[in-house]
Structures are given as structure tokens and as C-alpha cells.
C-alpha positions in Angstrom: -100.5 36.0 -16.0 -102.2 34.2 -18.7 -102.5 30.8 -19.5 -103.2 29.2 -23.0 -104.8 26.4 -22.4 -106.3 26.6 -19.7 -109.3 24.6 -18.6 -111.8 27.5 -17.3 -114.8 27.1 -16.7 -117.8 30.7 -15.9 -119.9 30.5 -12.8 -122.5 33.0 -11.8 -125.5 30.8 -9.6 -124.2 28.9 -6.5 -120.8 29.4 -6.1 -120.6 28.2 -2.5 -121.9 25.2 -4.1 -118.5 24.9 -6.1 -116.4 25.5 -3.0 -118.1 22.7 -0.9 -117.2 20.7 -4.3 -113.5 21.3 -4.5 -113.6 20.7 -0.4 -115.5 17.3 -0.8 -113.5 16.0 -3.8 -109.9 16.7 -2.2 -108.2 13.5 -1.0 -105.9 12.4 1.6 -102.8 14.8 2.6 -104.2 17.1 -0.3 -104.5 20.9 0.6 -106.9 23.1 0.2 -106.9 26.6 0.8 -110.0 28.7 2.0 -109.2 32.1 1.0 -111.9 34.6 2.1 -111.6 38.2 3.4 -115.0 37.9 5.6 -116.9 34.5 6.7 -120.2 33.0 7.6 -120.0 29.2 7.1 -123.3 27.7 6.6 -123.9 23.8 7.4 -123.3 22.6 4.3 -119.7 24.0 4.2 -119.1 23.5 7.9 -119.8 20.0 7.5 -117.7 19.5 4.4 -114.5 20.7 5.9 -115.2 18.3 9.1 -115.4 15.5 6.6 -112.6 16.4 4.8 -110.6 16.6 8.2 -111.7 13.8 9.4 -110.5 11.8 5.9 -106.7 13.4 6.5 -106.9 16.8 3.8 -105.3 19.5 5.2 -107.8 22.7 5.0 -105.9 26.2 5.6 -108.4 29.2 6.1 -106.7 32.6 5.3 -109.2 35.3 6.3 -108.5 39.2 6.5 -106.2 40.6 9.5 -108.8 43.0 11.4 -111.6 41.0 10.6 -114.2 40.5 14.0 -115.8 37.1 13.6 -119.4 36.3 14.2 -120.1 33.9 17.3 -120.6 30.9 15.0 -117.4 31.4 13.0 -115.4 31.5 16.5 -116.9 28.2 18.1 -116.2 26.6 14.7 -112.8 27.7 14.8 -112.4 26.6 18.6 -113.8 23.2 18.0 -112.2 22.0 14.6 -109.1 21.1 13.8 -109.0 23.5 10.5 -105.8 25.3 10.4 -106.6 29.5 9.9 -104.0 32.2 9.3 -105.3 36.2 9.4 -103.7 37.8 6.2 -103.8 42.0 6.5 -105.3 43.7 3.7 -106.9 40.7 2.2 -109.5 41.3 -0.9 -108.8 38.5 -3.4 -111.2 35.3 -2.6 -109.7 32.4 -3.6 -110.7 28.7 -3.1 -108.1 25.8 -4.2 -106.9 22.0 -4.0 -104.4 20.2 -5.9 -107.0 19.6 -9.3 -109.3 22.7 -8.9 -109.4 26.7 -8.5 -112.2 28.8 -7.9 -111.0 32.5 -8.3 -114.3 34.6 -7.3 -115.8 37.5 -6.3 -117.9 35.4 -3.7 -116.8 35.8 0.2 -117.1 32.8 2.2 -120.2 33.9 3.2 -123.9 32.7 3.0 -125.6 35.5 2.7 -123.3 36.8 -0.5 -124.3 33.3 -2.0 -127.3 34.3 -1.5 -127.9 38.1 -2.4 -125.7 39.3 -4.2 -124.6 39.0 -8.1 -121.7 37.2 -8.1 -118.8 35.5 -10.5 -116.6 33.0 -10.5 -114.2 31.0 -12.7 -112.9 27.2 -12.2 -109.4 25.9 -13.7 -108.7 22.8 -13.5 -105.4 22.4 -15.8 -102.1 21.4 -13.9 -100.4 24.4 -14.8 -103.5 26.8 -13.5 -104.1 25.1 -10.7 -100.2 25.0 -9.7 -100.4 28.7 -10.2 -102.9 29.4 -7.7 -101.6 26.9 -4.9 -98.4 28.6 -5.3 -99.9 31.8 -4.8 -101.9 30.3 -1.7 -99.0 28.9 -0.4 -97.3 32.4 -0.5 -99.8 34.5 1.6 -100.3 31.5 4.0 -96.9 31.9 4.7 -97.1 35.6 5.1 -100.2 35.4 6.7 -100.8 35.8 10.9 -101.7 32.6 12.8 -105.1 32.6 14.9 -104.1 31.8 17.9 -107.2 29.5 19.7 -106.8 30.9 23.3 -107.7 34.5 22.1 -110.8 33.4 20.0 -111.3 31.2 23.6 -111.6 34.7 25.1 -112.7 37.0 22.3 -109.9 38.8 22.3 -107.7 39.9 19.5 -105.4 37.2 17.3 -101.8 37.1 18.1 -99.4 37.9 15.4 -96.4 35.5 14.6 -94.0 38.7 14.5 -94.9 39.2 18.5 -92.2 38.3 20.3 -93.9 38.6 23.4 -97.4 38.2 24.6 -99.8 41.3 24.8 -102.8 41.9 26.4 -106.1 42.4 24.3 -109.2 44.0 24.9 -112.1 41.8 24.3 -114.2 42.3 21.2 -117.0 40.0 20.8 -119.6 40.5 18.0 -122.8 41.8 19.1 -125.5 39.3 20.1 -129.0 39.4 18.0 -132.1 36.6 17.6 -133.7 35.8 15.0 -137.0 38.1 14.0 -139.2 35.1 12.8 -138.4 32.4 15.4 -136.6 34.0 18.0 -133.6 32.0 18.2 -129.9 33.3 19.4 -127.7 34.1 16.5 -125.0 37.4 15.9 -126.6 41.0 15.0 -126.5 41.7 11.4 -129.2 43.9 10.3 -128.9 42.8 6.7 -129.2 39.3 7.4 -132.1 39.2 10.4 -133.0 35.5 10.0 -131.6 32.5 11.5 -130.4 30.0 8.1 -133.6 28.3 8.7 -135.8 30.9 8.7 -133.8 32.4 6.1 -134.7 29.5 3.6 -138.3 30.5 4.3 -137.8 33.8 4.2 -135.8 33.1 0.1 -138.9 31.8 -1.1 -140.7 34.9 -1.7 -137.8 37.6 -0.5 -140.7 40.0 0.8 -138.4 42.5 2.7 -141.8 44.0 4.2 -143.3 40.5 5.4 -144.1 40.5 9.1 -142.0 38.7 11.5 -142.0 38.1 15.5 -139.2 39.9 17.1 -136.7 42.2 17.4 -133.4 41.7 15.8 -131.6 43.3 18.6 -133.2 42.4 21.6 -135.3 39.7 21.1 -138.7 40.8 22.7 -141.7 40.2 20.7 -143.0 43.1 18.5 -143.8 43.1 14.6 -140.6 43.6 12.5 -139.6 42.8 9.1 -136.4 42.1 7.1 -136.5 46.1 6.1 -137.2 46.8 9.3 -135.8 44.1 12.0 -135.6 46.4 14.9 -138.4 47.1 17.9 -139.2 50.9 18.3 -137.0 50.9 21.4 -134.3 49.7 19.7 -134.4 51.6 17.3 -133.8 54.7 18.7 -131.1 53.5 21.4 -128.7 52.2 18.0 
């Protein structure tokens, strides 16, 4: 549906930037909607939505049904009180308050910030804006609620159509460290380095530079962001 008139505005460098925006300028009983099929919330973001709690807006994350979250995303979820509803089939990304709309090709995700070429356009015209929340309003209510026991236990989220409980397996994303310091953090061969060492790592984006460790079982051995694993590894993946 088009819009004449509308108030649009073309993004293409730090879009994540723009959703901490429209999180940090929503006010009091205001809702925003996080609508992102896959997540990694960095600091910045993580600490805007605490804020935003914490001054009385009501935050609702929608993320894709199906979708295993990192170790990071899980606590998060555990330990804030940000509502978050599992939507299946979920591809659109979609971040909104009462006075602002970011429709995007960006994931909620650091690394896409980060890596990939990505676009995104702002509204900010009542009739836009109404738009969108209505259509955020719509999946939310379609959308599965993540129930905190199961993300307590790793296992899978309960959907609102159950009428009684199941058991789940467990399905915990696989652990990984960091190949330049060595810290903890979730397995993702793309995306080896810790956010600190990450920011380091953006400077010059060598994919061959030497690191410390392995990505996959932390023991010291010389990797790189091309290749993050130990020989050992390596051949046991």
C-alpha cells in the first residue's frame, strides 16, 4: 500500500544505529515492536531496551518460530522484563514506535550491521507509522509466546495453541571462545570474535590475520577469521 505523503527517509550505513534511536526516543506506555527473524543484541541495543523498560515503554520482540538462540540472546531474555512472541515463517524485519518505522532488510543482528550491505527506510508520518503498528500489532497477536521456563532449560518455546504441556528435548547452541582473546561466547564460524575483539578485528578486516585460539575448543593454536578452527577440530566438525 502506498502512501502520498509520506515522510521517508533512505538508510544504507548503521541501521542498528536507527533502531537503538526509535528504542531510545519512545516514551512512557509507548510500544515498540522489535521485529527480527534472527538476533544478536549487542550492548548498545541491549542497554537501550533496559532503559526504555525501566522508563515504562512497552518493548514486544517478535522473532522467527524455529529460531535456536545464542546463549547471550537466552540470558537476556531470562533476565529482562521485554515481552517476546516466536512468529513462524517470519522474513519481514520491522522496527516501530508510535512516531517512527524502520522497514529494513537488517536482522537484529550485529554482525549484519556490520558485514553485510544493507537498506533501510524511516517513516515518520501518522498515517505510515499507524500502518506499520497495526501491522505489528497483527503478527504479535498471531505470534507464539516464549515461555521463560523453557529458555530457563533450553528447551523448546511453548506454543499458545498447546493446551497441554509437552516435554522438549533440550537444544542449546553450541559453545565457542573467542580466537583472539579467548573468552566464552556461542560457536559461529562467521563471526569468531568476541564484540570486543571484533571492533579490533573491523579496523583492518584482514580475514587472514593471526589470532590465539580455536573457535571451537578454545586451546591455543594459530587461527584466523578465515580459518578459526585448530587442526583437530577441524577434522572432528
Amino acid at each position: 500500500m502506498a502512501f502520498f505523503g509520506a515522510t521517508i527517509e533512505i538508510h544504507v550505513n548503521n541501521l542498528l544505529a536507527h533502531v537503538t534511536r526509535i528504542i531510545e526516543a519512545a516514551e512512557h506506555k509507548e510500544k515498540v515492536y522489535l521485529i527480527s527473524p534472527y538476533l544478536q543484541l549487542n550492548t548498545n541495543i541491549g542497554d537501550a531496551i533496559e532503559k526504555a523498560l525501566k522508563n515504562g515503554v512497552d518493548i514486544r520482540l517478535i522473532f522467527r518460530k524455529g529460531y535456536e538462540l545464542r546463549d547471550e540472546e537466552r540470558r537476556f531474555l531470562i533476565n529482562s522484563s521485554i515481552q517476546a512472541r516466536e512468529l513462524g515463517h517470519l522474513h519481514a524485519k520491522l522496527y516501530v514506535s508510535g512516531t517512527e518505522g524502520l522497514v529494513t532488510s537488517l536482522n537484529l543482528y550485529n554482525y549484519s550491521d556490520k558485514e553485510s550491505r544493507e537498506l533501510g527506510i524511516t517513516v515518520s508520518d501518522y498515517k505510515s507509522v499507524t500502518k506499520l503498528q497495526e501491522i505489528a500489532e497483527d503478527w504479535w497477536e498471531k505470534a507464539d509466546k516464549v515461555d521463560r521456563h523453557s529458555l530457563l532449560t533450553g528447551s523448546s518455546k511453548v506454543s499458545k495453541s498447546e493446551s497441554s504441556p509437552k516435554k522438549f528435548e533440550a537444544s542449546k547452541p553450541a559453545a565457542g571462545y573467542c580466537i583472539r582473546c579467548g573468552k566464552s561466547k556461542s560457536f559461529d564460524s562467521k563471526y569468531p570474535h568476541c564484540d570486543d575483539c571484533y571492533k579490533k578485528w573491523a579496523e583492518y578486516k584482514n580475514p587472514a590475520y593471526p589470532e590465539k585460539y580455536c573457535h571451537k575448543c578454545g586451546t591455543s593454536f594459530k587461527t584466523s577469521k578465515k580459518d578459526p578452527v585448530c587442526n583437530n577440530c577441524a577434522t572432528t566438525r
